[in-house]
N, C-alpha and C positions, 0 to 999 in steps of 0.2 A: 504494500500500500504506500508506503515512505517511496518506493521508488515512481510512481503515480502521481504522485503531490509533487514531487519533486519537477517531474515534467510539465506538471501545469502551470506548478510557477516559473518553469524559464516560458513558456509558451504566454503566461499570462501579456507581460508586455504586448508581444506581436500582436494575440488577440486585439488589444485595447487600442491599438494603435490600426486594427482592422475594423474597428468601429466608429472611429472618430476622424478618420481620414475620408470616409465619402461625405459625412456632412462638412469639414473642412473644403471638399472639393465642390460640394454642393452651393457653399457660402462664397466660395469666390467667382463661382461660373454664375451664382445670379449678380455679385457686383460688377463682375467683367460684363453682365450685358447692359445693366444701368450704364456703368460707364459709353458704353457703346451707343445707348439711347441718344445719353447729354450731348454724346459729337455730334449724331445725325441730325439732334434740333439744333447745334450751333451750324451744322452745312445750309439745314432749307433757312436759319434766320442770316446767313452770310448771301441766299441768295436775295431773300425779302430786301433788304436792305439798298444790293448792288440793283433789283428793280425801281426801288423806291428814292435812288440816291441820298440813301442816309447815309451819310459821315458820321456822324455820331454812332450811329451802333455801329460799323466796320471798326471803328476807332478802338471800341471795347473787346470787339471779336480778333484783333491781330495784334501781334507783338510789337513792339516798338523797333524791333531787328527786323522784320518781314523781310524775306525774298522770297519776289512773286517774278515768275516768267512768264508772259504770255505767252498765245499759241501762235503770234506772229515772230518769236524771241525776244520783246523786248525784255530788260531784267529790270525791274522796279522795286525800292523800297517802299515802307509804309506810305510818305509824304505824295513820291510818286503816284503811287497804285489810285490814293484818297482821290489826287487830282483829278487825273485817267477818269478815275468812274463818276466823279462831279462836272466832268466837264459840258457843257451848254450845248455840244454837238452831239452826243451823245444818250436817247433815251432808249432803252432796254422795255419791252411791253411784257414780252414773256419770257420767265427763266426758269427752269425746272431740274432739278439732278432726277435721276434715275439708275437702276444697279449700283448703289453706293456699297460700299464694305471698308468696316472699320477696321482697323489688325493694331491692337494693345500692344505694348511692350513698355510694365507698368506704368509709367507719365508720362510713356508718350505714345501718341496715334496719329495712325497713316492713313487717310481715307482715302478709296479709290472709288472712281466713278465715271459717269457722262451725263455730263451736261447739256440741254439745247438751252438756246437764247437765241428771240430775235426782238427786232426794231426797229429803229432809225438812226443812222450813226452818220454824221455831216450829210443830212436829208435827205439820203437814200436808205429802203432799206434793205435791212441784213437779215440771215439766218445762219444759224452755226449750231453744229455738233462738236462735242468736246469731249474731249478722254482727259480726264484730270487726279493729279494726285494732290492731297493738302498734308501738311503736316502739322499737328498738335501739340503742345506740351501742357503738361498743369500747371498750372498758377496758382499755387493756395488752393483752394477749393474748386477752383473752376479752369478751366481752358481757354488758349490763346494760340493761335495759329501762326506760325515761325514760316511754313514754307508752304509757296502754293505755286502748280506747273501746270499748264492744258497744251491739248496738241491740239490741231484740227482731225476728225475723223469725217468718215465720208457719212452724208444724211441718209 
C-alpha cells in the first residue's frame, strides 16, 4: 500500500497541474480574443474617422512614431498621414475593411486585411482595393498603431 501512496504522491503534482492548465488555457484564449475584439473596433473606428476626416480621433488611434506607407509608396509620418487625409481635395464616401485577422504576440498586433475605398480625390472619382497590414502596440491599457502599409490589389 506504502508503495501506492507513494506513487500518487509523485503523480499528485502532474495530476494538478492537468487540471488547472486547461482553464489557464481556457482564461487566456478568451483574453486573446477580447484583445483581438479591441483591434478590430480600433481598425472599423480608424476607418470611421479617415471617412469622416477626423483628426482628432486618428490622433488618438496612432502613435506619435507612425510609419505609414501608402499603396502608391509614399512613407508618411503621423503629421504627414493627418494632412494627407485632411486635405480639401480629398473626400472618401465609402471605406470598409473586410477578411481582417489579428495575430497577438503579447503587446503587440498585426492586423491583416482589405480594404475598399472610394470617392472623390482632386474631383474625380476613385475606387481602390487594398491588401493592408497595420501594426499595434499597447499603450497602458489601450492600443496605438506604430505601422500601417497597403498595396493596390486588383477589384
Amino acid at each position: 500500500m506504502a508503495g501506492k501512496a507513494g506513487k500518487l504522491l509523485r503523480l499528485f503534482p502532474i495530476l494538478v497541474l492537468l487540471l488547472v492548465l486547461p482553464d489557464a488555457a481556457v482564461k487566456s484564449m478568451a483574453q486573446s480574443n477580447v484583445e483581438q475584439g479591441r483591434i478590430l473596433s480600433l481598425e472599423n473606428a480608424w476607418n470611421q474617422a479617415l471617412q469622416q476626416k477626423d483628426g482628432n480621433a486618428l490622433k488618438m488611434l496612432l502613435a506619435p512614431e507612425l510609419v505609414y506607407v501608402d499603396y502608391d509608396g509614399t512613407l508618411m509620418g503621423k503629421a504627414e498621414y493627418l494632412a494627407s487625409v485632411q486635405a480639401a481635395s480629398l473626400h472618401p464616401v465609402h471605406l470598409v475593411s473586410e477578411s481582417m485577422e489579428v495575430h497577438l504576440y503579447g503587446g503587440i498586433a498585426v492586423v491583416e486585411g482589405v480594404c475598399r475605398e472610394s470617392g472623390v480625390k482632386n474631383g474625380k472619382p476613385y475606387s481602390v482595393r487594398l491588401r493592408f497590414t497595420d501594426t499595434w502596440i499597447r499603450h497602458g491599457e489601450s492600443w496605438v498603431s506604430v505601422a500601417s502599409q497597403s498595396t493596390l490589389i486588383a477589384p
